[in-house]
C-alpha angles and dihedrals in degrees: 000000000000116000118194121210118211111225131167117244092238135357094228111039112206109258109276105023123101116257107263130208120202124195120246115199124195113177141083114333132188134197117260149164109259129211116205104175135336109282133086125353096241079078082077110105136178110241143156118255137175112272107248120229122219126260114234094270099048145075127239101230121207087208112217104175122359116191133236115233138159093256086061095053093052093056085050091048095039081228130185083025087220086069091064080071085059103081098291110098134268100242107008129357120288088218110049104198110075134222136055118215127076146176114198148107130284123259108180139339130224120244094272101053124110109161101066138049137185108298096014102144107224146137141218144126117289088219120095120234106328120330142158095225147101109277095194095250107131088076139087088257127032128177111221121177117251095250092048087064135064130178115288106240107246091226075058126099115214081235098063096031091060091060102058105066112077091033093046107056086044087062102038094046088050107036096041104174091242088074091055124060125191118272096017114127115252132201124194110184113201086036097174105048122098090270101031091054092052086046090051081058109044095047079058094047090057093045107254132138108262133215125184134200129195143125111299083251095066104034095101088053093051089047090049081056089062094257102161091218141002138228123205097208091196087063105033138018112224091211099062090046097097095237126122131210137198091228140013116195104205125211117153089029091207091155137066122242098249086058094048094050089064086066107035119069123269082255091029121124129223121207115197120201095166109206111196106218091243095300097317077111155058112005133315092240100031120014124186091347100088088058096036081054090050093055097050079055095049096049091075087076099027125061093193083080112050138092101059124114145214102200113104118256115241092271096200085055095043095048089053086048088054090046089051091050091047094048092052094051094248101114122028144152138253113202115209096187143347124215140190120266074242092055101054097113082055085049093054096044084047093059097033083061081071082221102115119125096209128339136335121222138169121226119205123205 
């Protein structure tokens, strides 16, 4: 356990500042990626940290591979600046270490937890419930709470597992199977990216026709995923085809919803995610949320638009959901490129080029 010595900065204080105490720690430390303030990811520096113990309610996790996502971008940026009210931190994060979804064994478990135990294998986000914040993920050691985590599938590489969580819930609290009957015909719209291509999946999984869109680069990824048919969207625009679905699941949102309801059915539904392209979209301060906020009102007036919810899924639930999918071979990952806990700056760069073919992770030895 970490003990933490309480030692003055300095024993003679200059004449006129306060007396200041600084916290010593001696104990076990890790490596990790440190996040000093919001702005550009070569901020992101190696360091050694103390090793955090877990509360009552949480897991020790000896992280092998932790996995890099948009939502981890945004708490690096501080952008939109109204997500630092989410959980994050005003003028630098609260949590210094970044990401949120890991794959790993368990080291140890606090006092509550029944589920786990030392060397279980297993994967989840570090977060609780939904927030817009650094989970510690991106370190040799993250705590994660016991309902945050599942076990890892033993057909399952760290590596792959790690980049489900985040993605996958996503995915599973916004494409329910309920909203998708079988045989009904299905578009994602931004098919290759890490939701998209757990959408793809799932749309399959339930038994609808798929149809995928995605730059011509990535189509072969998106048919591999068992998209029934593929749109290059440099080439054509799915909403002037002529072609109608019964649901079009929506995650760059690159286009407006008049132009959406020419191609979803009169007693279709659209689902918005709204990805922001790394700040070349949506508003500084407030990003997708003004026009997520204008379809909910719209809604009142439009069917098309209702049935989705804001209200968070029963994680624990949803992640065993995800491990059951992956063990059957219905949803699984395809990894573009692994990098080093050293190289995360290069990992961030890497996804923010908008070239990866599959998912980027970091593995962590």
């Amino acid at each position: 356990m970490t003990t933490v010595n309480i030692t003055p900065a300095s024993p003679f204080p200059k004449r006129g500042r306060p007396f200041e105490w600084k916290p010593v720690h001696y104990g076990p430390t890790m490596r990790a990626i440190v996040q000093s303030g919001y702005g550009s990811v070569d901020r992101l520096n190696l360091s050694d940290v103390p090793r955090p113990e877990p509360a009552e309610d949480e897991v020790l996790v000896r992280v092998r591979a932790a996995s890099v996502h948009p939502d981890v971008w945004h708490v690096v940026a501080g952008r939109p600046v109204v997500l630092r009210l989410m959980g994050s931190g005003i003028r630098r994060p609260h949590e210094r270490v970044p990401g949120t979804d890991v794959a790993g064994v368990v080291e140890s478990v606090g006092s509550a937890v029944t589920r786990f135990k030392p060397g279980d294998a297993v994967f989840g986000e570090t977060v609780r419930g939904v927030q817009w914040s650094n989970g510690g993920a991106f370190a040799e050691y993250a705590t994660a709470p016991e309902e945050g985590v599942a076990l890892k599938p033993s057909g399952v590489s760290f590596e792959e597992a790690a980049a489900v969580p985040t993605a996958g819930l996503i995915a599973l609290n916004n494409l329910p199977q309920h909203r998708v009957p079988s045989g009904s015909r299905v578009l994602v719209n931004g098919a290759a990216g890490g939701v998209g291509a757990i959408a793809v999946q799932l749309a399959k999984a339930y038994g609808a026709q798929v149809t995928g869109v995605d730059h011509a680069s990535k189509l072969a990824l998106v048919r591999s995923l068992g998209a029934d048919r593929v749109i290059d969207y440099t080439s054509e625009d799915f909403t002037r085809s002529g072609e109608q679905w019964n649901l079009i699941f929506d995650v760059p949102g690159n286009h407006s919803f008049g132009a959406i309801r020419r191609a979803l059915h009169p007693r279709g539904s659209y689902v918005l995610i709204g990805h922001d392209a790394f700040g070349a979209i949506g508003h500084r301060w407030l990003g997708s949320i003004p026009r997520l906020l204008g379809l909910v009102a719209r809604s009142a007036v439009s069917p098309q638009l209702r049935g989705g919810s804001f209200a968070s899924s029963d994680k624990r639930q949803s992640l065993g959901t995800l491990a059951g999918l992956m063990e059957t071979g219905q949803v699984r990952v395809v990894l573009d490129s692994i990098f080093s806990l050293d190289q995360v700056p290069e990992a961030m760069r890497h996804l923010m080029s908008g070239q990866p073919l599959g998912r980027v992770v970091v593995r962590i030895d």
